[in-house]
C-alpha positions in Angstrom: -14.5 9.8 22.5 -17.4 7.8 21.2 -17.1 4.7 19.0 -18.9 2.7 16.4 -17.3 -0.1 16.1 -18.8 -2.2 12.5 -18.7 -5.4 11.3 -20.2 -8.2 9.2 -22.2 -10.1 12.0 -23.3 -9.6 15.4 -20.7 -13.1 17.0 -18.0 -10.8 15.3 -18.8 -7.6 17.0 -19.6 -9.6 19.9 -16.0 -11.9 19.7 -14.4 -8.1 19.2 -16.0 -6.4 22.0 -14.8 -9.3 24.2 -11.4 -8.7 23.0 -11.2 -5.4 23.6 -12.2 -5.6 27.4 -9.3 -8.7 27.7 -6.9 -6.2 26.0 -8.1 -2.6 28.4 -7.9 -5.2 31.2 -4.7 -6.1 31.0 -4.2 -2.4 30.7 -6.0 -1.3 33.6 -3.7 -3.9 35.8 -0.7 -2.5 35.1 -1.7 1.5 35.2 -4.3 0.4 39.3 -1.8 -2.8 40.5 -4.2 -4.6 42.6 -6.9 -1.9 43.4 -9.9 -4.0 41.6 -12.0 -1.6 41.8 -10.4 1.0 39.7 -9.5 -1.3 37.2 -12.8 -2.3 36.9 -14.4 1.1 36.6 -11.5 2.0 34.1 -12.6 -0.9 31.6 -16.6 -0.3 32.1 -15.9 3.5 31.2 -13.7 3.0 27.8 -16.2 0.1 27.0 -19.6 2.5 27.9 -18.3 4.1 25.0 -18.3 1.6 21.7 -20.9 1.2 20.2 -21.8 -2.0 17.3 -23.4 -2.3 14.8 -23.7 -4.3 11.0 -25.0 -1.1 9.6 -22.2 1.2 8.1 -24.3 3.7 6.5 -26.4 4.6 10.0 -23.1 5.6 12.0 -21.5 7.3 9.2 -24.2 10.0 9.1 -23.1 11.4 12.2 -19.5 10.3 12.5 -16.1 13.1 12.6 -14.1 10.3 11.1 -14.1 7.1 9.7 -11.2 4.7 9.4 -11.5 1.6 7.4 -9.9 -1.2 8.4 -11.5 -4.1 6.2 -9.8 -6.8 3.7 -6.6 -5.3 1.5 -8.3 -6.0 -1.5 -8.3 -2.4 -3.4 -12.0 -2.8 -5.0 -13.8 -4.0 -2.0 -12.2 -1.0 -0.2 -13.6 1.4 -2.9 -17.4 -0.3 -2.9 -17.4 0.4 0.8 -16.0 4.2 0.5 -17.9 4.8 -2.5 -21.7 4.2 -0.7 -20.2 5.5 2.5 -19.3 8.9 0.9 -23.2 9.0 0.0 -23.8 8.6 3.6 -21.1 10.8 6.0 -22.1 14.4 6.3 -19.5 16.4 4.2 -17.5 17.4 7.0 -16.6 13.8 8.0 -12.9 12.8 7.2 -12.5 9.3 5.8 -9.1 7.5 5.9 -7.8 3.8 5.7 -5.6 1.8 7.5 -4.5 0.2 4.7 -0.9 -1.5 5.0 0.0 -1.7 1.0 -2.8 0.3 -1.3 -2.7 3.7 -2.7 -4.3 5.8 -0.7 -5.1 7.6 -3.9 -6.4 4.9 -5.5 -9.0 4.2 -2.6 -9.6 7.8 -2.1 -10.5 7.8 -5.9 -13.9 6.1 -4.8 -15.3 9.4 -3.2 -15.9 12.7 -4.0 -13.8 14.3 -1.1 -10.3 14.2 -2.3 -9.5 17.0 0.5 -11.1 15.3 3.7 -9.4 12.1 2.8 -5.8 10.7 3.8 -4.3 7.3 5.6 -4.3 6.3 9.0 -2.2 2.9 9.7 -1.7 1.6 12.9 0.8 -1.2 13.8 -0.2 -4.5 15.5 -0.3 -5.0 18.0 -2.2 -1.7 18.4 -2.5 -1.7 21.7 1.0 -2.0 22.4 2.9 0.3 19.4 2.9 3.5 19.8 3.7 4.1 15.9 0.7 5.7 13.4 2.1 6.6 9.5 -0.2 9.4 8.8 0.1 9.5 5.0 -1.3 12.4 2.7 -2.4 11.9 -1.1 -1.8 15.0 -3.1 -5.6 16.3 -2.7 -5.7 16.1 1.4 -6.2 19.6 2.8 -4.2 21.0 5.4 -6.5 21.4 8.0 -7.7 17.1 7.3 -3.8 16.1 7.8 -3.4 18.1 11.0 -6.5 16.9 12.5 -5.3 13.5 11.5 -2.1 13.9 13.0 -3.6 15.3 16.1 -6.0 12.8 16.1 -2.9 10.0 16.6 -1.8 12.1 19.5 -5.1 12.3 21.1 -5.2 8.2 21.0 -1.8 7.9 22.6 0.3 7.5 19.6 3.6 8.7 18.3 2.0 10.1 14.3 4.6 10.6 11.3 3.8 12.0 8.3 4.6 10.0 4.7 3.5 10.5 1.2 1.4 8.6 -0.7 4.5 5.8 -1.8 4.6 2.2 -1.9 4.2 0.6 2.1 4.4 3.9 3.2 7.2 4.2 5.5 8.1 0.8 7.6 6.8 -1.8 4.8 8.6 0.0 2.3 11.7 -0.5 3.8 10.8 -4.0 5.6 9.3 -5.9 2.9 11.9 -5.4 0.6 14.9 -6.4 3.5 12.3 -9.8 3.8 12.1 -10.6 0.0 16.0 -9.9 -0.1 16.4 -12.2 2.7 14.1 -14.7 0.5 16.2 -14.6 -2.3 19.4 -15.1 -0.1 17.4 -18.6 0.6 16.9 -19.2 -2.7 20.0 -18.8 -4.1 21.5 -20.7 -1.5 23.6 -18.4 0.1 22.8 -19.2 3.4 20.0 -21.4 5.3 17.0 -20.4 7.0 18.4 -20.3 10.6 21.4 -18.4 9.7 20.0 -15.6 7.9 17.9 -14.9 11.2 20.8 -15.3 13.0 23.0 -13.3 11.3 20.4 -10.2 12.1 19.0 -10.9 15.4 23.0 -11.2 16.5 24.9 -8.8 13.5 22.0 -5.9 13.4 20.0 -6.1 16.8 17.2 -7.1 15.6 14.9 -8.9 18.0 13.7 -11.2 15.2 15.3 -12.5 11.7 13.6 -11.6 8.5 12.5 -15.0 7.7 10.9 -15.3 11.2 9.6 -12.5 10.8 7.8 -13.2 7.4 6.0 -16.3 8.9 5.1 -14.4 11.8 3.2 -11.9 9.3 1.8 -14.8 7.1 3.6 -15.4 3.8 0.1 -15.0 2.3 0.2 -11.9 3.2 3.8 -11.2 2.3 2.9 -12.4 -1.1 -0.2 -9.9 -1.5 1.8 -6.7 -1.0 4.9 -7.9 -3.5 2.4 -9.3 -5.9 0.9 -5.7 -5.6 3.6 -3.3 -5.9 5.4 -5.5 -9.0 2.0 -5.0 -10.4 2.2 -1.9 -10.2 5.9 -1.4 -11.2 7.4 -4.0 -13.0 10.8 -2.6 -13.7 11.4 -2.0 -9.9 14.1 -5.3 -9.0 12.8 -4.8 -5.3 9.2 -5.5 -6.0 10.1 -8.6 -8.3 8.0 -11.8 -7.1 10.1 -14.8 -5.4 9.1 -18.0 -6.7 9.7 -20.0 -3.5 7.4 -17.5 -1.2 4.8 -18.0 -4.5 5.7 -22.3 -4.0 5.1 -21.9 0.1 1.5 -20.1 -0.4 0.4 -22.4 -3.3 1.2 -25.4 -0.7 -0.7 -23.8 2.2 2.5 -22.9 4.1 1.7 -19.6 5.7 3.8 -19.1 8.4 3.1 -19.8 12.5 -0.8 -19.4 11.4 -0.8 -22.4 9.6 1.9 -24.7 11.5 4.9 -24.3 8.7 6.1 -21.7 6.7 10.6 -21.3 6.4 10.3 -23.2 9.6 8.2 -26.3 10.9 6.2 -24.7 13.7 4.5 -28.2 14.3 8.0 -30.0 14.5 9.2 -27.3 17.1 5.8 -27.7 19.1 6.3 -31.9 19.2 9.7 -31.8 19.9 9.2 -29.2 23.2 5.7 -31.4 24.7 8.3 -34.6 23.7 11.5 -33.0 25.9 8.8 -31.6 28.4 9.1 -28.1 27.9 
């Protein structure tokens, strides 16, 4: 299928592009092994087919379906749908691969309440299968199965959710992180232990703290800030003052060096022992 791939500059289209041949090639040598010459050909084709642009409006016009995939920030979201929804011919089907918003809320910005739903992919993409396929209470039968089909067509493995909180997997993994927060807090048990505990107790391949500076604790922050907003008297969405402390101090997570752990101290300690 054909792609128009938008962005804010022409280096980022460019910088994405080139990421997406780095990812289909690492693709194409694991489906053709050594033959070259496949896995060349298999890369030109899929890239053949993306086209960029900076111009939203232009490629909407013509487009089956648009999915939005720009900053979680709920009013930016609804400026962009809002002019697109003046653009798209009325048969287009917008959705949003939004990780915390409403749906409904977003979809609030347009005029097509039926041919509008959610469409969140996992990162890496390229690598998990999963797609939530979320419906608001307007989305018309015929938009959620051609969304859902849609997910199969691309490879992926599509489940359906309602319009709730994180949807499926954030609503049940960002409260488990926030309890394991508060765990830390309290004292209960440190850092290491916590992840420990889970990785060794639960089978999980990484601990929830671990896993909370892998995702960025900025980011962490921006989807409990958001649902305690929206909720107040839930206890699970109640804001934790030391993930609030770690953001106001520039403590993200691996992206910034330190977050529940000191990635810097780990990385000078390994090129120190040789490793």
């Amino acid at each position: 299928m054909k792609v128009t791939l938008v962005d804010q500059s022409q280096d980022v289209l460019k910088k994405a592009v080139s990421g997406i041949e780095s990812s289909l090639g690492k693709v194409a040598r694991k489906q053709f092994g050594e033959d070259k010459e496949k896995a060349d050909k298999f890369v030109k084709t899929a890239v053949e087919l993306i086209q960029t642009t900076t111009d939203a409006q232009q490629p909407a016009q013509f487009a089956d379906l648009i999915i939005e995939a720009i900053v979680e920030n709920l009013d930016t979201k609804k400026t962009l749908f809002t002019s697109l929804d003046k653009a798209a011919s009325n048969h287009t089907i917008f959705t949003s691969n939004t990780s915390s918003l409403s749906i409904t809320d977003i979809a609030a910005a347009t005029k097509r309440q039926d041919r509008f739903g959610g469409l969140h992919f996992f990162s890496p993409v390229p690598m998990m299968k999963l797609v939530e396929v979320v419906r608001i209470e307007g989305t018309s039968d015929a938009t959620f199965d051609a969304l859902f089909d849609f997910a199969k067509k691309v490879g992926k493995v599509p489940v359906a959710c309602k319009d709730t909180p994180g949807f499926i997997v954030n609503r049940l993994l960002v409260p488990y992180i926030m309890e394991a927060v508060r765990m830390l807090e309290r004292g209960d048990a440190s850092a290491e232990d916590i992840d420990t505990a889970m990785k060794l107790g639960a089978g999980y391949p990484m601990g929830p703290l671990e896993l909370a500076d892998f995702v960025g604790l900025d980011v962490c922050k921006m989807i409990i800030d958001g649902w305690h907003k929206n909720d107040k008297a839930q206890p699970l969405f109640f804001p934790s003052p030391m993930l609030n402390k770690l953001v106001g101090e520039g403590k993200l997570g691996r992206k910034s060096g330190s977050g529940f752990y000191d990635y810097k101290a780990q990385q000078a300690k390994q090129a120190k022992s040789g490793r």
